[in-house]
C-alpha positions as CSV (number, residue, x, y, z in Angstrom):
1,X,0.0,0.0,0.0
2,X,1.4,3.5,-0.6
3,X,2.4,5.7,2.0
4,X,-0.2,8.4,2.7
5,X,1.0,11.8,1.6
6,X,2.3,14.3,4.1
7,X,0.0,16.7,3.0
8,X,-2.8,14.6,3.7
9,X,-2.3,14.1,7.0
10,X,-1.7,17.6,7.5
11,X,-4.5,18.2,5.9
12,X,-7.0,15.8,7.5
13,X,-5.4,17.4,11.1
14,X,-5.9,20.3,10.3
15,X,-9.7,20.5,9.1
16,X,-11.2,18.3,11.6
17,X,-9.3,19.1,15.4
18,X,-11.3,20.8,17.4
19,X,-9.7,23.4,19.9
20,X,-11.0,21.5,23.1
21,X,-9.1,18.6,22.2
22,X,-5.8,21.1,22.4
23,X,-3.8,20.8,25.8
24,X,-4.6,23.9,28.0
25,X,-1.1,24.9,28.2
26,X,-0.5,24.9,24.4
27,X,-3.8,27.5,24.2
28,X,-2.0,29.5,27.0
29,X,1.0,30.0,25.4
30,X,-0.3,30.0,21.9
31,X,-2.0,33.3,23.2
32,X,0.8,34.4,24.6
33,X,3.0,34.6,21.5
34,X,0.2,36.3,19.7
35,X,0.5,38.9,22.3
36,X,4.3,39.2,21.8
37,X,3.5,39.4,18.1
38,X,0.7,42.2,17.9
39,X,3.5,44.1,20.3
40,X,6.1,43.9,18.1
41,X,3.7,44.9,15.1
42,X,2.5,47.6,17.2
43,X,6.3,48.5,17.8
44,X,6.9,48.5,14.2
45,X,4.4,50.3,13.3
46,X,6.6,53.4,14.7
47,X,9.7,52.7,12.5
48,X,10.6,53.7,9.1
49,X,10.5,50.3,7.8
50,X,7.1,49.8,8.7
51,X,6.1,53.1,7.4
52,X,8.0,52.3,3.7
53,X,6.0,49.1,3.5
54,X,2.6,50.6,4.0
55,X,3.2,53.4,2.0
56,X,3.7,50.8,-0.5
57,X,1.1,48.3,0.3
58,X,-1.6,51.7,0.0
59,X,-0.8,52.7,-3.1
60,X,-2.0,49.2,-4.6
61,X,-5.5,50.4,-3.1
62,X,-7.6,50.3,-0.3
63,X,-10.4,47.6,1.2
64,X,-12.2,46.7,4.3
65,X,-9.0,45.1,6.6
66,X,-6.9,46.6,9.3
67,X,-3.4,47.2,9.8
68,X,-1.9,46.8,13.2
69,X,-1.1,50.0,14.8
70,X,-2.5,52.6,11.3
71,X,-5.2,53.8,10.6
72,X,-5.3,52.5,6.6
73,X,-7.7,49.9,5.2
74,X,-6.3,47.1,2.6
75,X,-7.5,44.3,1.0
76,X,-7.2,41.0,2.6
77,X,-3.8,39.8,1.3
78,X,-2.5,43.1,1.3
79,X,-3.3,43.6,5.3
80,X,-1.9,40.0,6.1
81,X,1.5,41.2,4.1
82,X,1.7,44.4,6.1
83,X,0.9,42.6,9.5
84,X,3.6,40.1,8.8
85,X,6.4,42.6,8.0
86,X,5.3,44.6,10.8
87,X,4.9,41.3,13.2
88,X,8.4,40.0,11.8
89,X,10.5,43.2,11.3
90,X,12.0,44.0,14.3
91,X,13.3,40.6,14.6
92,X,12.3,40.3,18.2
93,X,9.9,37.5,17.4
94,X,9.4,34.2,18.7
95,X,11.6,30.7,17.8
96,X,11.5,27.4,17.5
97,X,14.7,25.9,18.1
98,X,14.6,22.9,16.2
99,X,12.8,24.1,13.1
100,X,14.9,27.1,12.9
101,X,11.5,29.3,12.4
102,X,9.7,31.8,13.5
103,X,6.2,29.8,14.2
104,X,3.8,32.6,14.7
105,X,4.3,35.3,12.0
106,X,3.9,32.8,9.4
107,X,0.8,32.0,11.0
108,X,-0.8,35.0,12.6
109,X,-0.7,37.5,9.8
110,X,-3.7,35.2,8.0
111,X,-5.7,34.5,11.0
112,X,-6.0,38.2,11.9
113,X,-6.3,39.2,8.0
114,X,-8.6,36.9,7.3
115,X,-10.0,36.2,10.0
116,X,-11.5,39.6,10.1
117,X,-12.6,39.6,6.5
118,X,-14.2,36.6,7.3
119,X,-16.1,37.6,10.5
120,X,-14.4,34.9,12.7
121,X,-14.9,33.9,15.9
122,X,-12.2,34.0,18.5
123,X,-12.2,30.1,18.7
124,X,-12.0,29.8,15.5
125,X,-9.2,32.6,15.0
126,X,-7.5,30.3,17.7
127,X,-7.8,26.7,16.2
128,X,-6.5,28.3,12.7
129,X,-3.5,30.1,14.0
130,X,-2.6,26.7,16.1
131,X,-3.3,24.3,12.6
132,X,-0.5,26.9,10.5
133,X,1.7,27.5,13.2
134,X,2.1,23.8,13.7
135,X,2.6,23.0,10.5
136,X,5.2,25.5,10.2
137,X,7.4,24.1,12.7
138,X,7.2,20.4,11.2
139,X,8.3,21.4,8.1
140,X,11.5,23.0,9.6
141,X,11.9,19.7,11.6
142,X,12.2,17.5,9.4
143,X,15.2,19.0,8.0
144,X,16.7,20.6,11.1
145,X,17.5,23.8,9.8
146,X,18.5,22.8,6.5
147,X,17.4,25.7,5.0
148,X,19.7,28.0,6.7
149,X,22.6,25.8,5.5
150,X,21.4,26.1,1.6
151,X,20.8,29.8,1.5
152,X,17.2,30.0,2.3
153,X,15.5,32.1,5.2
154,X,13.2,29.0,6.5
155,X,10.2,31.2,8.0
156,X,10.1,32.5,4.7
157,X,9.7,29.3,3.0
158,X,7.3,27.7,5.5
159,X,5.3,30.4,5.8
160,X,3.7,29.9,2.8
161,X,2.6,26.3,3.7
162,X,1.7,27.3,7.4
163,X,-0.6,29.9,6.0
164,X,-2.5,27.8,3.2
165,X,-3.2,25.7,6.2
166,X,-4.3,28.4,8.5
167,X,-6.4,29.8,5.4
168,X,-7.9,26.9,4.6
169,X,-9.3,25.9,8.4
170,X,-10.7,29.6,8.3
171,X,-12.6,29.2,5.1
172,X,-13.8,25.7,6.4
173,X,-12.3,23.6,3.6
174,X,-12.1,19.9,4.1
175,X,-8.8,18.0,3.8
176,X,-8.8,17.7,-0.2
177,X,-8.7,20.9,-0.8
178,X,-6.5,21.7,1.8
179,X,-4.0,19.3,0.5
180,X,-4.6,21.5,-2.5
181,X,-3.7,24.8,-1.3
182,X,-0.4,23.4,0.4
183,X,0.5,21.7,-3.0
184,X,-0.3,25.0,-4.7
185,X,2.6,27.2,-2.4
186,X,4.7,24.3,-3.3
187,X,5.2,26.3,-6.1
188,X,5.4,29.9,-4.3
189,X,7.7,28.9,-1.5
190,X,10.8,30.7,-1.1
191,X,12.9,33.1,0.3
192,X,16.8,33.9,0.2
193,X,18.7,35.1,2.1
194,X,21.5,37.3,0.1
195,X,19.8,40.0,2.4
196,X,22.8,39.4,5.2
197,X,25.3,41.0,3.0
198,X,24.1,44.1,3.5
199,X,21.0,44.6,6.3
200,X,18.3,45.0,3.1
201,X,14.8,44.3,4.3
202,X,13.6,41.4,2.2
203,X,13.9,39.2,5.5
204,X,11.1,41.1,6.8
205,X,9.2,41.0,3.6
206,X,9.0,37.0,4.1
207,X,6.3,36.0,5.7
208,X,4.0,38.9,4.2
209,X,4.8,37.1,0.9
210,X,3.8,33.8,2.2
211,X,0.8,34.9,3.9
212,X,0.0,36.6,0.0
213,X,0.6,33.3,-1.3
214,X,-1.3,31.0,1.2
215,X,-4.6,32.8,1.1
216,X,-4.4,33.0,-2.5
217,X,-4.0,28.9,-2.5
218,X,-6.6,28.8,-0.2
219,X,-9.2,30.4,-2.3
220,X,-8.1,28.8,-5.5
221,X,-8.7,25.1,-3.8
222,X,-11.7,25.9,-2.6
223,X,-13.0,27.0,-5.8
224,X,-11.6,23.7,-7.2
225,X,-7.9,24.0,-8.5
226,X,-6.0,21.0,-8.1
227,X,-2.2,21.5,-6.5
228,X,0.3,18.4,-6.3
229,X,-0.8,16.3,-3.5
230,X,3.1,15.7,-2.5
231,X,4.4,18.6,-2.1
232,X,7.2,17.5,0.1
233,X,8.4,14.2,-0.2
234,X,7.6,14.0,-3.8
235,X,10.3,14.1,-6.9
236,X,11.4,17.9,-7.6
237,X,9.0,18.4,-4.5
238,X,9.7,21.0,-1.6
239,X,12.9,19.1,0.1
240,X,14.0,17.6,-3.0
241,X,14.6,20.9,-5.2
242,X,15.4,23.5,-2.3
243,X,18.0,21.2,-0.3
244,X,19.2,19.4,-3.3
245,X,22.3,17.0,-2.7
246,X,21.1,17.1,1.2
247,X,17.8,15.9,0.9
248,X,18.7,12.3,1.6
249,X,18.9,13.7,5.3
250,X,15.4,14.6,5.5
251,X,13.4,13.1,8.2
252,X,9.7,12.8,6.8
253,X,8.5,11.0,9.8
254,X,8.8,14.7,11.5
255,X,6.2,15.9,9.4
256,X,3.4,14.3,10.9
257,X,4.4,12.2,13.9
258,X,2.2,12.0,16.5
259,X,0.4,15.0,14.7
260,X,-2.7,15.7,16.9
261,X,-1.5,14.4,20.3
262,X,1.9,16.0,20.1
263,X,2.3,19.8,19.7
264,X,5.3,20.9,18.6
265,X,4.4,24.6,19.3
266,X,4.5,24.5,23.3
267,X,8.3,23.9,22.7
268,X,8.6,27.5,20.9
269,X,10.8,30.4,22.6
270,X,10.0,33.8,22.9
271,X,13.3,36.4,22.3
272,X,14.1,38.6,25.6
273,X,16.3,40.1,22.9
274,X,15.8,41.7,19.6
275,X,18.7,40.1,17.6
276,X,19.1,37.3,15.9
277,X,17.9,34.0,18.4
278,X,21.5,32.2,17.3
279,X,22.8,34.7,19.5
280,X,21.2,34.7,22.4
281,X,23.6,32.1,24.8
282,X,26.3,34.4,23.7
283,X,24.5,37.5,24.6
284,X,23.2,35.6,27.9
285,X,26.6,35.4,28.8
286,X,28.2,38.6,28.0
287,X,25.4,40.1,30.5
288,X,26.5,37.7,33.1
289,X,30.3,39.1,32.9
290,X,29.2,42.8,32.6
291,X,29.2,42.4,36.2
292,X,32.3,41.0,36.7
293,X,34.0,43.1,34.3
294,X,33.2,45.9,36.4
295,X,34.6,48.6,34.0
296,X,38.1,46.9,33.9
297,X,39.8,47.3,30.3
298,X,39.2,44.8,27.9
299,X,42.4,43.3,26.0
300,X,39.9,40.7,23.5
301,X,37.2,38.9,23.8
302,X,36.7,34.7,22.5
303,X,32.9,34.1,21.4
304,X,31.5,30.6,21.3
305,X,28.6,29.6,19.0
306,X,26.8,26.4,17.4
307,X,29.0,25.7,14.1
308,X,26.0,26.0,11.7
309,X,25.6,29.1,12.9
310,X,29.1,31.4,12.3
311,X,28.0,32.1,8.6
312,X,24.6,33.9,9.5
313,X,26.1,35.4,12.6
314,X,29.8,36.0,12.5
315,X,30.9,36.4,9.0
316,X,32.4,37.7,7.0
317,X,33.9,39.0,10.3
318,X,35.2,42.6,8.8
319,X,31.6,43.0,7.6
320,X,29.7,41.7,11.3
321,X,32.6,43.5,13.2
322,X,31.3,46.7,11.7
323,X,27.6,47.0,11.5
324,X,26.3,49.2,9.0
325,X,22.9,49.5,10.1
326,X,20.5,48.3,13.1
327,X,19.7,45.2,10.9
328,X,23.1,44.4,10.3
329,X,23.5,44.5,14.2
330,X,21.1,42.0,14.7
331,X,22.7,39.4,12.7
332,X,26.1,40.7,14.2
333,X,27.6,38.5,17.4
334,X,30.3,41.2,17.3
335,X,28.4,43.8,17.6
336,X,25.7,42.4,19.8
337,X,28.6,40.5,22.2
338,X,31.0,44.0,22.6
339,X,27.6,45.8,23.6
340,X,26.3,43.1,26.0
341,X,29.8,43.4,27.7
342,X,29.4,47.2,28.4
343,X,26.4,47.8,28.8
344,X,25.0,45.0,30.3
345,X,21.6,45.0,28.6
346,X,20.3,44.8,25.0
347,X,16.8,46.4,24.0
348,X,15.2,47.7,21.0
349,X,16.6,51.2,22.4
350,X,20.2,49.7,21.8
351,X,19.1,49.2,17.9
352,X,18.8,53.3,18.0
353,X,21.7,55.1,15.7
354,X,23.1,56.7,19.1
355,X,23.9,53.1,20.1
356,X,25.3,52.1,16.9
357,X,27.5,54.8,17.0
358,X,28.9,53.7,20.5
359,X,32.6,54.2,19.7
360,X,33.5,52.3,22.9
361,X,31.4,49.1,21.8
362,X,32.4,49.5,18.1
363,X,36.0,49.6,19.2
364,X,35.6,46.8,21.0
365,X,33.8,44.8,18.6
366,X,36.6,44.5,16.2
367,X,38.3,42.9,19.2
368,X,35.4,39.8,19.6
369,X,36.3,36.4,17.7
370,X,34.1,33.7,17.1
371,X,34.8,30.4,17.2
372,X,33.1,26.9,16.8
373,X,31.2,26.1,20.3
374,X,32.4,22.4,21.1
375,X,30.1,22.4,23.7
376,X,26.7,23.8,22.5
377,X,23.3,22.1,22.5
378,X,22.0,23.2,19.3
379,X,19.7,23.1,17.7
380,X,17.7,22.4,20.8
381,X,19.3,25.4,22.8
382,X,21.3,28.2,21.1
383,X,24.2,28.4,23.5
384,X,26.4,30.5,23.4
385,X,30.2,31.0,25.7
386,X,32.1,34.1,25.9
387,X,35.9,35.0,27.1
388,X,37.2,37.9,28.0
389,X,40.7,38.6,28.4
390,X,40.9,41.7,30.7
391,X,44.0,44.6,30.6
392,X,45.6,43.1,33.6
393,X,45.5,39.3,32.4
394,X,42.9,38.0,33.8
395,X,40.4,35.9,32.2
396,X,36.8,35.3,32.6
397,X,34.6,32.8,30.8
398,X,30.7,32.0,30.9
399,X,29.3,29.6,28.8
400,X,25.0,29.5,28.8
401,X,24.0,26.0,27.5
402,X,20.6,26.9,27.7
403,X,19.3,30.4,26.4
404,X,17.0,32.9,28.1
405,X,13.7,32.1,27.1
406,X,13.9,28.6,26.4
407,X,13.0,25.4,27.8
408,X,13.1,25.7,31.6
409,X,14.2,29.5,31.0
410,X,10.8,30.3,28.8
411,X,9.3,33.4,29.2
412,X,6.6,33.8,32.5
413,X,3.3,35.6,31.4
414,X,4.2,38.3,33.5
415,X,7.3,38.6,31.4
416,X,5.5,38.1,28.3
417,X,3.0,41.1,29.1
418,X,5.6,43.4,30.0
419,X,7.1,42.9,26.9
420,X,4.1,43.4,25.1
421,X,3.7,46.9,26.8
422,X,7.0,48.1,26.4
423,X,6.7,47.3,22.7
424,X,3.0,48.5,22.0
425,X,3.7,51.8,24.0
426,X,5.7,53.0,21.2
427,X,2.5,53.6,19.2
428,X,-0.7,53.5,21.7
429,X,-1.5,55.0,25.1
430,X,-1.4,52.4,27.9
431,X,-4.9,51.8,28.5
432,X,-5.3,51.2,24.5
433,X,-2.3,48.4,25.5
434,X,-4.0,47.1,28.1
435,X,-7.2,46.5,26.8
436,X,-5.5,44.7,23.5
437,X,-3.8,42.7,26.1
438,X,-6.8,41.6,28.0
439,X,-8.7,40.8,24.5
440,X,-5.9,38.8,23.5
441,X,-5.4,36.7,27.0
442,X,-9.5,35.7,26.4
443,X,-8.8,35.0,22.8
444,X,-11.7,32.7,22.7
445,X,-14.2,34.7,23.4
446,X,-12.7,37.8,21.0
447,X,-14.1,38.3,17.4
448,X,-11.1,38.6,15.3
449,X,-13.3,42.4,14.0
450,X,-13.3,43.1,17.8
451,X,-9.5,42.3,17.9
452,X,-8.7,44.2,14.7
453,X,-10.5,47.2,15.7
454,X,-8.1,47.2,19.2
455,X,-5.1,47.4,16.8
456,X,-6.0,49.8,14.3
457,X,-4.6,53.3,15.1
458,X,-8.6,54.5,14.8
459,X,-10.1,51.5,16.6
């Protein structure tokens, strides 16, 4: 007998589950890293970036859908792009480790979009977001972060899978035409990531395109177009075209093991940090010694990190050594290290050009090498060591095995809110925050209009 199809078990999942059956704790943080996420839209709204985009996004025309933190209407597809560069952009959004993605904007972005245009329930906002996020993560699974190693930005190329999926639960399509829509983005999935080389924005752009791309499959499969039913494991399918001569590694299994009983998504990781999450152990640890450094001179400084990591995060090392931009400084463990050390701390306000411009931390930057981590857990933690070899000749070493925000070290809720209010107090008064976050903690029982309304600049 042949082997059922991924796709159609992701499919049949993902039409029939019914949110009750979901464990409590995977709801509660499930609402949780939507909170994060309408923050960091919120944030984003603010910057320049986000302004740029919707400028753009307008001038294709207006329609009935909100934009988090404006006051513009857009068509569906173009409010779920907008919300996902906004949700994505500051690069302060959630992980998971294994896949290598960001989970939630390559879900969210559709079930707010849509869900609005569609007049959906809370619940069913919920159980759609879950379905995409989900499936998401299992695609980066199966290749553990293969996609980094080949030159593609994996939320970007999952995305557009993870939102056919969360489109298609909203629009109520059964599991044939969802296997439909997720063959259909076969075709659309993508995203590369020659953006490193000089802090462009097309990283941010990502998920918006995916979220484009999976409601447009959506709507085509439900009006009856028929999409490969094997878009990953099959010939010249997903895994065999974008990984190439390392697709024999691929672990299909990953796809859809124990898919409905196990969910993947309670493992995700929110960022205390707004870098790059292969930075974070490093980062962890630099804090640690800011204590202990005490203002003492710095002769160098030794940086640890997972192997398949250095080529996102530490080279070329003239280029990361000297950051060109606040995007370039995320992806920077230079940068982020030197700053970590003397400051102690690392916030969106230390993405600002007066922080770039540190000359102490930029000095010291060209004085940070990074090496291979022998010790790291990756990809299940990013650790990260650091060394610092101080004036006088002493050393000191920390090495964080598992990073802030992860496993035993995840977020609290309080922690999660707080977040969510420093970031959304960039654009809206406090009580505006507030009542977002209250709507958003009692999901169920919040129309996705209701929501959208909260996060519009006019609502």
């Amino acid at each position: 007998m042949a082997e059922t199809p991924a796709a159609r078990e992701i499919a049949q999942f993902s039409a029939t589950f019914r949110l009750d059956d979901v464990p409590a704790p995977v709801i509660q943080r499930a609402k949780l890293h939507i909170l994060d996420a309408l923050g960091l839209g919120l944030a984003s709204s603010t910057y320049d970036f986000g302004k740029v985009t919707a400028a753009g996004m307008a001038a294709l025309g207006g329609g009935t859908c909100s934009v988090i933190g404006r006051g513009e209407r857009l068509a569906v597809r173009d409010a779920a792009l907008l919300n996902a560069v906004l949700m994505h952009g500051l690069d302060f959004d959630d992980t998971h480790l294994g896949s290598i993605i960001h989970p939630t904007c390559t879900a969210l972005p559709v079930a707010l979009s849509l869900g609005e245009a569609l007049g959906a329930s809370g619940r069913d906002m919920l159980s759609a977001f879950l379905a995409g996020a989900e499936t998401g993560i299992r695609i980066g699974l199966a290749i553990d972060g293969g996609f980094h190693h080949v030159g593609y930005h994996a939320t970007g190329v999952v995305s557009h899978f993870a939102s056919a999926v969360t489109a298609g639960r909203l629009l109520g399509l059964d599991a044939e035409a969802i296997v439909s829509a997720q063959g259909v983005t076969g075709s659309t999935a993508s995203g590369i990531q020659v953006f490193l080389e000089e802090g462009a924005w097309t990283k941010r752009f990502h998920p918006g395109w995916g979220a484009v791309a999976g409601i447009t499959a959506a709507y085509l499969a439900q009006a009856g177009f028929k999409g490969p039913s094997r878009p990953y494991e099959g010939k010249f399918g997903l895994y065999d075209t974008h990984l190439q001569e390392h697709a024999a590694g691929v672990k299909h299994g990953e796809l859809t093991r124990g898919l409905g009983s196990e969910w993947r998504f309670g493992e995700t990781a929110l960022k205390p940090y707004p870098v790059c999450h292969f930075i974070h152990g490093c980062a962890d640890a630099a804090i640690e010694l800011h204590r202990e450094i005490a203002g003492a001179l710095i002769a160098r400084v030794d940086a640890w990190l997972a192997q398949p990591t250095l080529h996102i995060v530490c080279e070329p090392a003239e280029a990361k050594e000297r950051p060109a931009n606040e995007y370039e400084a995320k992806f920077s463990a230079q940068f982020v290290t030197a700053y970590c050390l003397l400051r102690g701390r690392f916030g969106l306000p230390d993405l600002l050009p007066e922080a770039l411009a540190d000359a102490e931390v930029r000095d010291l930057a060209t004085r940070v090498t990074c090496h291979e981590d022998p010790d790291s857990a990756f990809p299940t933690y990013f650790s990260g060591g650091v060394a610092v070899t101080l004036a006088d000749g002493r050393v000191l070493k920390r090495h964080v095995r598992v990073n802030s925000g992860a496993g035993e070290r995840a977020m609290t809720q309080e922690a999660v809110i707080a977040k969510f209010l420093a970031s959304a107090s960039l654009a809206v008064p406090q009580a505006r925050a507030e009542r977002i976050c209250a709507a958003v903690l009692a999901l169920e029982d919040t129309p996705a209009v209701e929501l959208a309304a909260l996060l519009r600049r006019d609502g």
